[in-house]
C-alpha positions in Angstrom: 24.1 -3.3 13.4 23.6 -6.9 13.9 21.8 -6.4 17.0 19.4 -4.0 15.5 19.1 -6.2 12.4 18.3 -9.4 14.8 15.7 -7.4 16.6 14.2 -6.3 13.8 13.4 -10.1 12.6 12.5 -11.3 16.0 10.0 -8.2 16.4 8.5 -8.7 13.1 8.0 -12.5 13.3 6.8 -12.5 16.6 3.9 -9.9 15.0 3.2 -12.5 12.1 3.2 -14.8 14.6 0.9 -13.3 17.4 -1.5 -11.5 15.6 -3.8 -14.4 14.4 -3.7 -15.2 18.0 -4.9 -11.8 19.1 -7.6 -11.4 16.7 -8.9 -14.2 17.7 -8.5 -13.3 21.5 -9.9 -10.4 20.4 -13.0 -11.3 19.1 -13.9 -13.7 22.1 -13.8 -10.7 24.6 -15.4 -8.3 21.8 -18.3 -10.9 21.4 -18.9 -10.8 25.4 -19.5 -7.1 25.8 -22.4 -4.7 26.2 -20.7 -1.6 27.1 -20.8 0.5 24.1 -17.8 2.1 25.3 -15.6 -1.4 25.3 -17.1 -2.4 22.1 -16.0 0.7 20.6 -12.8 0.1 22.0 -12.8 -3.3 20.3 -13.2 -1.8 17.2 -10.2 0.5 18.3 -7.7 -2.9 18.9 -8.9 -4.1 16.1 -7.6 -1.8 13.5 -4.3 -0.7 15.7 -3.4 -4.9 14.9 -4.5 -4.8 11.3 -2.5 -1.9 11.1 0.6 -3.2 12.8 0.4 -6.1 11.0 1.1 -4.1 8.0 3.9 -1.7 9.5 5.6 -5.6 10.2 4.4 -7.2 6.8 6.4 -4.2 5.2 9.8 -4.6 7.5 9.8 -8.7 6.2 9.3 -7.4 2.7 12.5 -5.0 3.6 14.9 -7.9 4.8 13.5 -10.0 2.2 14.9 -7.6 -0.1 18.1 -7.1 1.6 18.6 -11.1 1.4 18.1 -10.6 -2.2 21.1 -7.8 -2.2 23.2 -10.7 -0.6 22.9 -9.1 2.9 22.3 -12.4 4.9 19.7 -12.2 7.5 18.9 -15.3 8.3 15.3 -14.5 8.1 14.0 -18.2 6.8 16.2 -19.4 9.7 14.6 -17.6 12.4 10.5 -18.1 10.9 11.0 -22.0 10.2 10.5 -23.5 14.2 7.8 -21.0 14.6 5.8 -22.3 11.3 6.2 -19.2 9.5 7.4 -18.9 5.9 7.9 -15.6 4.8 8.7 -15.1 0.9 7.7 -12.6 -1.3 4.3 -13.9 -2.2 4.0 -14.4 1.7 4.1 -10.3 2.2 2.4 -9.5 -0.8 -0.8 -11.3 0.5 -0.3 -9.9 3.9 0.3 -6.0 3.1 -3.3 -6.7 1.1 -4.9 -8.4 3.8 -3.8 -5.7 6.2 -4.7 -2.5 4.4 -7.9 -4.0 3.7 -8.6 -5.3 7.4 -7.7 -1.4 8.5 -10.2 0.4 5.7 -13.1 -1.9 6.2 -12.9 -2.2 10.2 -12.7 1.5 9.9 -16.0 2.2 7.4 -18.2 -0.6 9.3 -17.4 1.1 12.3 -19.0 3.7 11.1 -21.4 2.1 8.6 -22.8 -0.1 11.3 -23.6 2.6 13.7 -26.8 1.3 15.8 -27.0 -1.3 13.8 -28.4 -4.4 15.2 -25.6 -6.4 13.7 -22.9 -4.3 14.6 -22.2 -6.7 17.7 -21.7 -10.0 15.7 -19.9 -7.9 12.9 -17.0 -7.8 14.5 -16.2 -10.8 16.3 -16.6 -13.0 13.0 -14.8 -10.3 11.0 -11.8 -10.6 13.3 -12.1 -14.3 12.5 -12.3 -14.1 9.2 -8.8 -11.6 9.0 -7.0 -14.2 11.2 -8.1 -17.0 9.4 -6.7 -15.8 6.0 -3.8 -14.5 7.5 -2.8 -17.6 9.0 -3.6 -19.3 5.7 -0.6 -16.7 4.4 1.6 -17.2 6.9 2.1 -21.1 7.6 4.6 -23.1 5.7 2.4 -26.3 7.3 -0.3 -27.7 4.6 -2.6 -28.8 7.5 -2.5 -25.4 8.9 -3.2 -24.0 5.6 -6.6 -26.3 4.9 -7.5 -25.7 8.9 -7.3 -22.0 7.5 -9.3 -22.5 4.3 -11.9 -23.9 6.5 -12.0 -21.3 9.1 -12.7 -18.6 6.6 -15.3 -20.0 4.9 -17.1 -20.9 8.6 -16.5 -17.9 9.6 -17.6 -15.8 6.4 -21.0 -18.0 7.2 -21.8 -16.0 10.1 -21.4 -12.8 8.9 -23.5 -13.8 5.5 -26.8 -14.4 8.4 -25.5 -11.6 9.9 -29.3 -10.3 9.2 -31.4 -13.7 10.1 -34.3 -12.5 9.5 -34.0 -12.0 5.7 -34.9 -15.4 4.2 -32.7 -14.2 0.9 -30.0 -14.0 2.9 -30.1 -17.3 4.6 -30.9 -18.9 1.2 -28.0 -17.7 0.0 -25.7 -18.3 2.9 -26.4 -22.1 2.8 -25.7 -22.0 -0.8 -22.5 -20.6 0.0 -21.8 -23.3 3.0 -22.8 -26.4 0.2 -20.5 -25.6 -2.2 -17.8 -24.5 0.2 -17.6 -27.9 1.8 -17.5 -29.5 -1.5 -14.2 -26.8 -2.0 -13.0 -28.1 1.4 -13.2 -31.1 0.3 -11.8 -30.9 -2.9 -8.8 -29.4 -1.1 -8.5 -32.5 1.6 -8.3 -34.4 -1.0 -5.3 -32.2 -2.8 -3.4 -32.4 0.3 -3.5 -36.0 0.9 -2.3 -36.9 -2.8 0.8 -34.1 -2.2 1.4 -35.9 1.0 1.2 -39.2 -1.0 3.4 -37.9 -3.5 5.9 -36.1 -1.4 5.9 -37.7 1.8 5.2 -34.1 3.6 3.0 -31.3 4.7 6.1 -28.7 5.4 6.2 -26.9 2.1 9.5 -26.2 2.3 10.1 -30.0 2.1 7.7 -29.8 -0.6 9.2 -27.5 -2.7 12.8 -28.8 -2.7 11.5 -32.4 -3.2 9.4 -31.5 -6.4 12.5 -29.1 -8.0 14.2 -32.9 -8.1 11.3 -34.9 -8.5 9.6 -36.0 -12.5 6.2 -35.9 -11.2 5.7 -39.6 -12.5 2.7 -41.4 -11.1 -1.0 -41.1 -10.6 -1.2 -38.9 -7.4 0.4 -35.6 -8.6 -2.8 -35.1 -11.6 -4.9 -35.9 -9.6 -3.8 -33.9 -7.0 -3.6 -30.9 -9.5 -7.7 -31.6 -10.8 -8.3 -31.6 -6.9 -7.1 -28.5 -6.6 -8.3 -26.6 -9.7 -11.8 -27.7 -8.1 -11.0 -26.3 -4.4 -10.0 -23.0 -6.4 -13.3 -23.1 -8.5 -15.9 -23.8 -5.5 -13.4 -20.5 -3.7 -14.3 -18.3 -6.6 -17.6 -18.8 -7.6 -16.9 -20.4 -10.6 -19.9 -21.7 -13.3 -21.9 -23.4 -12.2 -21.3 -23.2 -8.8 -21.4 -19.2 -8.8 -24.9 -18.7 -7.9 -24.3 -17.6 -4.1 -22.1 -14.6 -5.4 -25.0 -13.1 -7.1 -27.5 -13.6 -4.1 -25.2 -12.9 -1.1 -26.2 -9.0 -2.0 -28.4 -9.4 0.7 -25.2 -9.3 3.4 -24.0 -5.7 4.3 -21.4 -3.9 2.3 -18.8 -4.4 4.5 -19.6 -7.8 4.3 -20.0 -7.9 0.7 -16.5 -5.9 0.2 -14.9 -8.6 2.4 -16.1 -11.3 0.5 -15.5 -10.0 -2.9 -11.9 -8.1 -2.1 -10.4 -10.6 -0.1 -12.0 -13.8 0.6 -13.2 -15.5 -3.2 -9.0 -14.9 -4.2 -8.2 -17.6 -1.9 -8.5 -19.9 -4.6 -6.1 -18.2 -6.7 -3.8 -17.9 -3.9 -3.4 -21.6 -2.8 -2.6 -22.1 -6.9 0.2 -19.5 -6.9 1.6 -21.4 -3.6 1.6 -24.7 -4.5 2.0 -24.3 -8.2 6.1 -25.3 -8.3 4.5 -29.0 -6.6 3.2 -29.5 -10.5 5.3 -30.7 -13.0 4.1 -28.1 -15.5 0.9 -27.6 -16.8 -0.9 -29.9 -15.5 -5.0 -31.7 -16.0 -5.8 -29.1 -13.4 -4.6 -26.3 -15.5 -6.4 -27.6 -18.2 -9.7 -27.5 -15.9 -8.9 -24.0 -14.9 -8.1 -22.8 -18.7 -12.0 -24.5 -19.8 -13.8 -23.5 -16.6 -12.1 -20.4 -15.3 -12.6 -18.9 -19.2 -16.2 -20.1 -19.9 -16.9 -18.4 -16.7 -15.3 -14.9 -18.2 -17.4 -15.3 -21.2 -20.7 -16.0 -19.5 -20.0 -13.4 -16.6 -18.8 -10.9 -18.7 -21.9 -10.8 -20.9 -23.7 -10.9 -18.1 -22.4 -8.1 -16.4 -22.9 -5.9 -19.9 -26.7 -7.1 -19.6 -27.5 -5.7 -15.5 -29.0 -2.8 -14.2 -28.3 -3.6 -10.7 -25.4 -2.1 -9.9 -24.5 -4.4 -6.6 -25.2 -7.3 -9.1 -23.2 -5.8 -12.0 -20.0 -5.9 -9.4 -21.3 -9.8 -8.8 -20.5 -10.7 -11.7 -17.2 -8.3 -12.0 -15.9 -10.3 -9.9 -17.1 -13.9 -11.1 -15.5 -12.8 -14.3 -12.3 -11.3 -12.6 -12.0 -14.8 -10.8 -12.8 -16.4 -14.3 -9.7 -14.4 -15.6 -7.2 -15.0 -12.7 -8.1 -18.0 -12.8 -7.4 -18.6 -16.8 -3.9 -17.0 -16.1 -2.9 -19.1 -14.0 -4.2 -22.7 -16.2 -2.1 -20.5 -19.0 1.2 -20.5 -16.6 1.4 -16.6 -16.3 1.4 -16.9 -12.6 2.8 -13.1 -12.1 -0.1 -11.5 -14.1 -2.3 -13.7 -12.0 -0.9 -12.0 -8.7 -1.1 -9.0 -10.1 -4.6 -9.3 -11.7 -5.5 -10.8 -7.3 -3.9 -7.5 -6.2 -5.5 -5.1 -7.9 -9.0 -6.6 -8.2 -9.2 -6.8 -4.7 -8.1 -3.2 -3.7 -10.7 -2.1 -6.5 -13.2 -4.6 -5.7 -12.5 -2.7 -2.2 -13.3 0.4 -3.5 -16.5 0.0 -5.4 -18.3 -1.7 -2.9 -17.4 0.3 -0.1 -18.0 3.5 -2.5 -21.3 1.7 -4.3 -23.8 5.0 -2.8 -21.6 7.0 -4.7 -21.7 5.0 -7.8 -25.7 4.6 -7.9 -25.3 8.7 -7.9 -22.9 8.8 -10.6 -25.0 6.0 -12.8 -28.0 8.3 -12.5 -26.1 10.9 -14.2 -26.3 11.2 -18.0 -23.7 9.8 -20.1 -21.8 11.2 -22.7 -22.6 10.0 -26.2 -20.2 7.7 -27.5 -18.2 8.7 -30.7 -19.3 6.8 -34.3 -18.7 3.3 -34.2 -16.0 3.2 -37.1 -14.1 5.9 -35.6 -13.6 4.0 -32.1 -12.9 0.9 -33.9 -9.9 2.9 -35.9 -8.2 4.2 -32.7 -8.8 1.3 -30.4 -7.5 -1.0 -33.9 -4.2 1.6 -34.5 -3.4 1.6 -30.6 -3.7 -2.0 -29.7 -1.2 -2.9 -32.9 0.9 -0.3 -31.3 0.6 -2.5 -28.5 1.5 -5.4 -30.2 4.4 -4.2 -31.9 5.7 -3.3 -28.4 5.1 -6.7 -27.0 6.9 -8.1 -30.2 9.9 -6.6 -29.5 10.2 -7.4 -25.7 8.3 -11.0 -25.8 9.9 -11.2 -22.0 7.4 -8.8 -20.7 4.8 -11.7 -21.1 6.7 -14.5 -20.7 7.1 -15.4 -24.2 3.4 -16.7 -23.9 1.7 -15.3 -27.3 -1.6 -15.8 -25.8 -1.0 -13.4 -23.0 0.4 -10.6 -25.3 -2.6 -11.2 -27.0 -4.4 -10.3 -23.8 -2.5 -7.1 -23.1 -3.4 -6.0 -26.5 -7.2 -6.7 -26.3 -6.9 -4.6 -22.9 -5.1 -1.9 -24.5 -7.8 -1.7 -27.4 -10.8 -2.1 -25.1 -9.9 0.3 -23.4 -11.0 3.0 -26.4 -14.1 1.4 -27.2 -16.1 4.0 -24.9 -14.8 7.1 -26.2 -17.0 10.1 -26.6 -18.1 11.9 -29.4 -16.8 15.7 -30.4 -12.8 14.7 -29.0 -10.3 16.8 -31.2 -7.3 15.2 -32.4 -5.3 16.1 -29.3 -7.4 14.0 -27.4 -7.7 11.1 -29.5 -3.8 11.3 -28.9 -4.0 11.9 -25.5 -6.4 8.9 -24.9 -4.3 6.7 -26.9 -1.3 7.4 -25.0 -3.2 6.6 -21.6 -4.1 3.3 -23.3 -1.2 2.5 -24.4 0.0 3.0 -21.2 -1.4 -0.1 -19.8 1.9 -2.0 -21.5 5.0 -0.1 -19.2 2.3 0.4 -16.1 2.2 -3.8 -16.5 5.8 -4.2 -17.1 6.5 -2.2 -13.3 4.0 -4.3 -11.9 5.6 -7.0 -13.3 8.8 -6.4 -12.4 7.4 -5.9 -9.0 5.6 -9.0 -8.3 7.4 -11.6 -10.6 10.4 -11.7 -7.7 7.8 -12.8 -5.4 6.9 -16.6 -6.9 8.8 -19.2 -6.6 9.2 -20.1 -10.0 9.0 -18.7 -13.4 6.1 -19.4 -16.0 5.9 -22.7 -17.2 5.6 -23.1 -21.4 2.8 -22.9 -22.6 1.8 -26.6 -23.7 -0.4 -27.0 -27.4 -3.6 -28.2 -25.5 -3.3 -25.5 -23.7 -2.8 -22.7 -26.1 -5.6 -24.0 -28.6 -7.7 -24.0 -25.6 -7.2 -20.5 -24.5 -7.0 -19.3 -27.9 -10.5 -20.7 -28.5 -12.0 -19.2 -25.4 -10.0 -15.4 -26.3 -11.6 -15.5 -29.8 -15.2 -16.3 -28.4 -14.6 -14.0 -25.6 -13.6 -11.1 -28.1 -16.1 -11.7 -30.6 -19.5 -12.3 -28.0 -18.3 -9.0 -26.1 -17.9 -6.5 -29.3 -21.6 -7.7 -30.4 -22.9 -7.2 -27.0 -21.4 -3.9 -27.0 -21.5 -2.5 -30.6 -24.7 -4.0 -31.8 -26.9 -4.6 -28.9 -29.9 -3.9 -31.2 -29.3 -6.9 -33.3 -32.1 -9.1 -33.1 -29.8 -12.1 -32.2 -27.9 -9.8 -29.4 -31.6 -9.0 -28.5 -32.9 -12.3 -28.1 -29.9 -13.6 -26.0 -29.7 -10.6 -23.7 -32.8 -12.0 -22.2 -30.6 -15.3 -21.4 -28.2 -13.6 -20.3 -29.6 -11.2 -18.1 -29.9 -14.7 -15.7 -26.4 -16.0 -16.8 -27.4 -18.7 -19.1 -29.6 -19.9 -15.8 -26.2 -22.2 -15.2 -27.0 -21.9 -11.4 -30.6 -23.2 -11.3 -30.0 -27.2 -11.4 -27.2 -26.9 -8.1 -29.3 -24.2 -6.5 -32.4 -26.2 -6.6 -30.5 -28.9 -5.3 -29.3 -27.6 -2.5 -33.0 -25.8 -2.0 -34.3 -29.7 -2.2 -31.7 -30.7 0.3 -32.6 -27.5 3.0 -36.6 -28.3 2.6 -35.5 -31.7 4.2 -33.3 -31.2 6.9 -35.2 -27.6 8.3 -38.7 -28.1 10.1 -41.2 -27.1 8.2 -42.0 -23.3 10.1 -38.3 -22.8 8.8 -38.2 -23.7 5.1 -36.7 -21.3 2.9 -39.1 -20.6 0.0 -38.3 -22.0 -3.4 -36.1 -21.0 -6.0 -38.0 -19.4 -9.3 -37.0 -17.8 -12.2 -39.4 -14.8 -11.3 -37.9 -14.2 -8.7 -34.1 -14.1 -9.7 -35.5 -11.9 -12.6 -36.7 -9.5 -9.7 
């Protein structure tokens, strides 16, 4: 048994340990052939390894748990001299990463068939996959920013995947400027952690701060340092004007970027969170930034007719919202909310075709205002009651049962006319359904952090609180009284998000005049053409 057990641990290491490695190998050879025959068996390689990387993702997860049940593996033992760390949040990240690198290798294999770009696809996509899994696996800080790095110069390439489309190169170096002010944003986090701690193994990082007060100067800073690495990741206002435009990329590209690579800013937070002596300035910028962003995306969404750029800003708002979570301390919802917006972020992208169909189809008519407002009103202080009685399921943290609840009640707000009683029932119960389906998936995930929520701190709370209440109250005008003539009038605004991007877009527009000869320029940014 404790041979099999051993060679378990080794075998699944070794594949944590190899496979960035091999898809990197992998996409050097795959970048050097012609033969359509070896490409496609590059494409071949390259799924098999996503695909083995979940197969051992899932066997870590299994001893992990077995460690839990006091079955001692020595799995921690094994992974620290070959710079792994594998915890919970560690597996999580990489089951994701896996499933997704297997589904989208697979559709752009087929997608990109006799494409012209089909041949730089995949190199840089391989580089991409090993670049955030590396980024999951190390327990090194260096590693991690060489990691963070690599993506985002890696994503670069596949954003010109087309170089021909000026739109697309615009777009791209808009992308690149605000990523190296995230890179260096994150430099600078790492060096004031090293300051404070005296280390880059996290490990040593970890145990120092569970006995450390955080006193000093370098840990805040080090915290708003990082809450602006996260933002620049995740498109956050105002530095979110690349999401909308990098439509021009293909869809696998575009599901890449939107289901995998703009959560690494929420992932680097959930890992080094436990370094911060509870909430911290840097939660405080994620609460005011992360849930403007919500509120401005959000209505934005509700106001386009594209449906590419209705996912844009999906997932600007999603980021907004994970990103709110985790300024509020509710670190599990926040892994939970990176999970499953990147497996449906997946989805609608790589099924978009099929959503244009189903837009173009008419919709039902939605019941009388007053009676939607009843059920959604009845259900969500069902909700609340619930969450009353078992505070635990949100951490004691009011302003995340307050959350739950909105969900629960938003989730009504489209119901059709002509449903019999029955059904209002039966659509109730699915809502209200949301509260248990959360409370699995947070039993679930919550084992995987290091630490538990941290208390929700007074700035904190009146800060959310404020941003919920505008949140809740600019959304059900939007949606219930769009004919207003106010809700008119700003519809027009927000149809271009506020124009929030315009004044760093034109900068960097300024910036790329100068440094590209003059047969090269891209052509300037104007509001027509956004609009368009």
């Amino acid at each position: 048994m404790t041979t099999l057990l051993d060679a378990a641990i080794h075998a699944s290491l070794a594949v944590w340990l190899a496979l960035p490695v091999a898809l990197l190998l992998l996409a050097g050879w795959s970048s050097r052939q012609t033969s359509p025959d070896r490409q496609r068996r590059c494409w071949r390689v390259g799924q098999a390894l996503m695909a083995g990387s979940f197969l051992a993702s899932a066997l870590i997860g299994a001893l992990l748990m077995a460690n839990a049940a006091g079955l001692s593996t020595g799995l921690p033992g094994v992974a620290a001299p070959l710079g792994l760390y594998p915890d919970g949040l560690a597996v999580w990240m990489a089951l994701l990463i896996s499933f997704l690198g297997v589904v989208l290798l697979r559709f752009a294999d087929g997608y990109l068939e006799g494409d012209s770009g089909r041949t730089r696809f995949l190199p840089w996509c391989l580089v991409v996959l090993a670049s955030v899994l590396l980024l999951v696996f190390t327990r090194h800080l260096l590693v991690m920013l060489v990691a963070w790095i690599g993506v985002s110069l890696a994503l670069h390439h596949l954003l010109v995947l087309y170089p021909e489309r000026r739109e697309a190169r615009r777009a791209a170096w808009q992308k690149f400027a605000v990523s190296r002010l995230g890179d260096l944003a994150l430099v600078a986090a790492v060096g004031l952690l090293f300051y404070h701690y005296g280390s880059f193994e996290l490990p040593v990082l970890l145990a120092a701060a569970s006995s450390n007060t955080g006193e000093g100067w370098a840990l805040p800073a080090a915290s708003v340092a990082l809450a602006l690495a996260a933002l620049c990741k995740c498109g956050q206002l105002p530095l979110h004007g690349w999401l909308m435009k990098v439509m021009e990329a293909p869809t696998p590209v575009s599901a890449l970027l939107h289901a995998g690579v703009i959560n690494l800013g929420g992932y680097v937070w959930l890992r080094l969170y436990p370094l911060f002596d509870g909430l911290s300035l840097g939660h405080l910028l994620l609460i005011a930034i992360g849930g403007t962003t919500a509120i401005v995306a959000v209505l934005t969404m509700l106001t386009q007719a594209s449906v590419k750029h209705a996912l844009a800003w999906s997932t600007c708002a999603q980021m907004g919202f994970m990103l709110l979570e985790i300024g509020l301390g509710a670190y599990a919802l926040a892994l939970v909310h990176l999970l499953a917006h990147s497996l449906y972020k997946a989805h609608s992208f790589l099924a978009s075709g099929r959503t244009v169909s189903a837009a173009r189809c008419s919709r039902l008519p939605l019941a009388p205002l007053h009676e939607r407002l009843t059920t959604a009103g009845l259900t969500a202080a069902v909700a609340a009651s619930l969450l009353l009685a078992w505070p635990a399921l949100v951490s004691h943290n009011p302003l995340l049962g307050v959350l739950l609840t909105l969900a629960v009640g938003g989730a009504l707000l489209g119901m059709p006319v002509g449903l019999g009683r029955a059904r209002h029932f039966t659509l109730a119960a699915m809502a209200l359904a949301l509260v248990p389906l959360y409370a699995l998936l947070h039993a679930l995930v919550a084992p995987a952090l290091p630490r538990a929520a941290d208390p929700l701190t007074l700035a904190a709370g009146l800060l959310g609180a404020a941003l919920l209440a505008a949140l809740v109250g600019l959304a059900l005008a939007v949606m219930l009284r769009p004919r207003h003539p106010v809700v008119a009038r700003w519809r027009i605004h927000f149809r271009q998000g506020l124009y929030a991007h315009l004044p760093l877009e034109r900068s960097i527009d300024r910036l790329m005049r100068q440094r590209q000869p003059e047969s090269t320029r891209l052509d300037p940014v104007t509001t027509t053409g956004e609009a368009s």
